[in-house]
N, C-alpha and C positions, 0 to 999 in steps of 0.2 A: 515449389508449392508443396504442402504439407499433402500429407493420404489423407482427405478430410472424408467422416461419415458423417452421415445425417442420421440427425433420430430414430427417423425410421427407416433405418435398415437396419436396425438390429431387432433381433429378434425376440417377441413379446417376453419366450418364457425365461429370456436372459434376466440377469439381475443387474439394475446399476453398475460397471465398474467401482464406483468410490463404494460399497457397500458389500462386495465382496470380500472372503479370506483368500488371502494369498499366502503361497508356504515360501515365498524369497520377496526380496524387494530386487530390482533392478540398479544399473550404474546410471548416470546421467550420459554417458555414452551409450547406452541401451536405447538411451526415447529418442537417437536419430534415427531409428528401423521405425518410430510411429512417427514421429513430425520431423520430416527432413529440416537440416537449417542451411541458411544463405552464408553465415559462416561459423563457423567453431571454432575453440580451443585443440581438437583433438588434435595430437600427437607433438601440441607445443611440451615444454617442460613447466609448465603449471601444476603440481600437485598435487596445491591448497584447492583449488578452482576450474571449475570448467564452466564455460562462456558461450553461450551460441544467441544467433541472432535467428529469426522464424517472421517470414511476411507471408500473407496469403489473403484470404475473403473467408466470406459467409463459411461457417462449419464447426463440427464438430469433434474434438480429440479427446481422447481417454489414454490415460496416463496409469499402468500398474503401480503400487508404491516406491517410492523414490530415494536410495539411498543420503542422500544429501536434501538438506532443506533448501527452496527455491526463492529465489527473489526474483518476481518477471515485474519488468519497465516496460510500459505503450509508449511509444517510439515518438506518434507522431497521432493527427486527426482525434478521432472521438467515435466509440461503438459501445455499442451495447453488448455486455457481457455478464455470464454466468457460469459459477462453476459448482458444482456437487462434491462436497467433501463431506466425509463422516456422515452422511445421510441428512446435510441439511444442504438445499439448497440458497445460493444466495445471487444476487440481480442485479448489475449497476452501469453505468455509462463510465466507460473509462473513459477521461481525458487525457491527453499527452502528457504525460511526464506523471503519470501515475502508477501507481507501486501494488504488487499482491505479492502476498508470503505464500507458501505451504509448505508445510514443517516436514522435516523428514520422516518416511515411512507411511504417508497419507497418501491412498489411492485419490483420484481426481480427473470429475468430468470437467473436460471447458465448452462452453456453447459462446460460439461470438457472432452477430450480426454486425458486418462494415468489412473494411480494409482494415487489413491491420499490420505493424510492424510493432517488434516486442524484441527488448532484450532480456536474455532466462542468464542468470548466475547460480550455480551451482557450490553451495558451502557444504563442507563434512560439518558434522556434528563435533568430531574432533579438536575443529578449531573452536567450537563453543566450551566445548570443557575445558580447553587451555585458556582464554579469559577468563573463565570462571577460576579456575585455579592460581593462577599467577597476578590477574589485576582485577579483582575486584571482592569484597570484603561479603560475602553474599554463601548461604550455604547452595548445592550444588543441586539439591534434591527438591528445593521450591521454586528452579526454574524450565519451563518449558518454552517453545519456540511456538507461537501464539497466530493462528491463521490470520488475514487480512485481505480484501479484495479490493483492488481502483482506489487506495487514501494516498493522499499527497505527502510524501516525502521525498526532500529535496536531499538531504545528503546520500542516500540509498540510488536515484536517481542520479548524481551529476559522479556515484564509483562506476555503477554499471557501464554509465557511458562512456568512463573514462577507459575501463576495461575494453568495450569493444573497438574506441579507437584504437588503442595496443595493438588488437586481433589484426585491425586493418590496415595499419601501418605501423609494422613490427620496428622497432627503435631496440637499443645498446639496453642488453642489463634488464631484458622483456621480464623475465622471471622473478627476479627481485622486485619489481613494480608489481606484479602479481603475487604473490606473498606479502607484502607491505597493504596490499589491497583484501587480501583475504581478511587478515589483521582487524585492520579499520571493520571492517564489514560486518566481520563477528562481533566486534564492541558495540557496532550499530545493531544489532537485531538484537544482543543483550538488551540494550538502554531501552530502545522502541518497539522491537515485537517480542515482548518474551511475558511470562503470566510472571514476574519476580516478584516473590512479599519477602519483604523485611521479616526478620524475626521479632513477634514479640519485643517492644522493648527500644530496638534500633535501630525507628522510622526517623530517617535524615532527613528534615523539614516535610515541606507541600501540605497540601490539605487534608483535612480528616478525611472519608468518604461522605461522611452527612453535607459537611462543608460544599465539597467540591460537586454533590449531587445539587443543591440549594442555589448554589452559584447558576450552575449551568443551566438551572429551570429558570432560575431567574434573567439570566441574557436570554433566554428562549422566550420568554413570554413580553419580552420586551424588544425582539428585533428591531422594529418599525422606531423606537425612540432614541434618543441621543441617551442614552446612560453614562454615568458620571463613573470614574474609578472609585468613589467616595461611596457612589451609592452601591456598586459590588460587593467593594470593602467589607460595609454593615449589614450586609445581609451573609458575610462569613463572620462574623462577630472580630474583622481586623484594621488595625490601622490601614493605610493605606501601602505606606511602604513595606510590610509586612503582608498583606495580601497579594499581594505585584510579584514579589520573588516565591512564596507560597503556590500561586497558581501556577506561575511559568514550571517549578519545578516537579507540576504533578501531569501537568499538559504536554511539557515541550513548547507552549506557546503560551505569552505573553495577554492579555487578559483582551487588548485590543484584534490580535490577531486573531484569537479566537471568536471573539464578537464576526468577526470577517470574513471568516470562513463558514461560520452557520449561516450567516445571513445570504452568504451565497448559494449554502444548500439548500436554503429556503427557498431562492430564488427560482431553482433549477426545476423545482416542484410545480413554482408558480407557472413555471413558461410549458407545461404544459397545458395549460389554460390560455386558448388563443385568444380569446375575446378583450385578454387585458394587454394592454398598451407598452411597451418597456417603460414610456414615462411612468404610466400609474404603477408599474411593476414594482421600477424604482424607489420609490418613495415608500411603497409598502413592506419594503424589507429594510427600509434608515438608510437610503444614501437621498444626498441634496440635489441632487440631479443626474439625469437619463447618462451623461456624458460619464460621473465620478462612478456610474454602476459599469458601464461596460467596461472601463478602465480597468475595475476592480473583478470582474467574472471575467476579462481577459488574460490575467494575470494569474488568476487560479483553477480558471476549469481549460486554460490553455485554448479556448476558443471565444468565436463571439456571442455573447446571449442571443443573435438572428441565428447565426450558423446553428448553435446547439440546438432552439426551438425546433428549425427545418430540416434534424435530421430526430424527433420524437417519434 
């Protein structure tokens, strides 16, 4: 079990953690002396990578800044979580197989209500200036490693956990599978959490911003209907076939999955409102029936629309 604080026991005239200077940042072998873990990397020959797994409840962890940027996995169930970075706070229910970043060198508070199991991957920033340098056609200086808390990504999710299997049942050639993992890992937080702009000039497809702003008010304001790809299309001024690989390549996702996934944030909103039915729920965010919605918030918020309600 982790040294968990609560709110309040710290003291009024203390400052935030995330909001304080710090004159060093820490190793990620340092935050075992604040959240013990169920198991680690330390003293494998890993590197690139260090790996630890952390279960426990209800509490509170403060984290000094972090040499290496973070990739934490929720393991399993669903809580409600918050963490304080940079003096903003932010608030959300993590589902199972959901993903948060924080970038190297960012102090961070976490507050969780539930049970909870989490895998934490620890990347150097090292490995992100060597993709940057050797694969990818990008200046060095327009990118940063970009916060995120509880969003669903599924390649980031199925290395983590491939990593802690490693941990647990160590196999021939551990290190190289670790390294080979570091790799990937780095190219994935380049592609999906990082602020990268093109320069000027040598934007490689996807959507304008207007475009892509236009699109996504436009599936927002229209959950509840069956929207056509024809009708997205012309409200970015594109063919069809040419909007389709456009969006995917400014999203990661495909214009229907997208549709899919608001609608189930939509959802998640809705079921805090007891009074409405999952049938009428259903319908009010576009699916054809009670059965094709749970199928579909089973599948992405990793629980059932009852379960998720009855733990609001």
């Amino acid at each position: 079990m982790p040294m968990e604080k609560r709110a309040t026991d710290r003291p009024s005239m203390d400052r935030p953690i995330a909001d304080r200077i710090w004159d060093r940042t820490i190793t990620p072998e340092e935050t075992l002396a604040i959240c013990p873990a169920a198991v680690s990397s330390q003293g494998r020959n890993w590197p690139d990578l260090f790996v630890v797994q952390r279960t426990g409840r209800d509490g509170l962890i403060e984290y000094p800044p972090v040499d290496h940027h973070v990739i934490s996995v929720q393991q399993s169930g669903a809580l409600l979580l918050s963490r304080r970075l940079g003096g903003d706070t932010q608030r959300r229910r993590a589902a199972a197989g959901s993903v948060s970043v924080t970038p190297a060198g960012e102090a961070a508070e976490w507050h969780w209500e539930g049970l909870y199991g989490r895998i934490e991957v620890y990347l150097p920033q090292s490995r992100i200036d060597q993709v940057v340098a050797e694969a990818l056609d990008i200046d060095a200086e327009r990118l940063e490693i970009a916060p995120s808390l509880a969003v669903r990504d599924f390649p980031a999710e199925q290395m983590a956990r491939g990593l802690l299997q490693e941990l647990q049942v160590p196999a021939l050639a551990s290190a190289v599978y670790a390294e080979r993992f570091a790799l990937l890992l780095a190219v994935h937080l380049v592609r999906a959490h990082s602020t990268l702009r093109r320069p000027s000039g040598a934007r490689k497809g996807g959507l304008t911003p207007f475009a892509l702003k236009r699109v996504k008010e436009f599936i927002e304001a229209h959950l509840a209907e069956d929207v056509s790809l024809g009708d997205m299309a012309a409200t970015a001024g594109l063919s069809v076939f040419h909007f389709c690989r456009s969006f995917k390549q400014s999203t990661g996702m495909t214009p229907h999955q997208y549709q899919l996934y608001r609608r189930i944030e939509r959802a998640k909103e809705l079921l805090a409102d007891r009074s409405l039915s999952l049938a009428s729920l259903s319908v009010a965010v576009g699916f054809s029936s009670q059965s094709h919605f749970s199928t579909a918030f089973r599948k992405i918020a990793g629980t059932s629309p009852h379960r998720f309600r009855s733990e609001l």
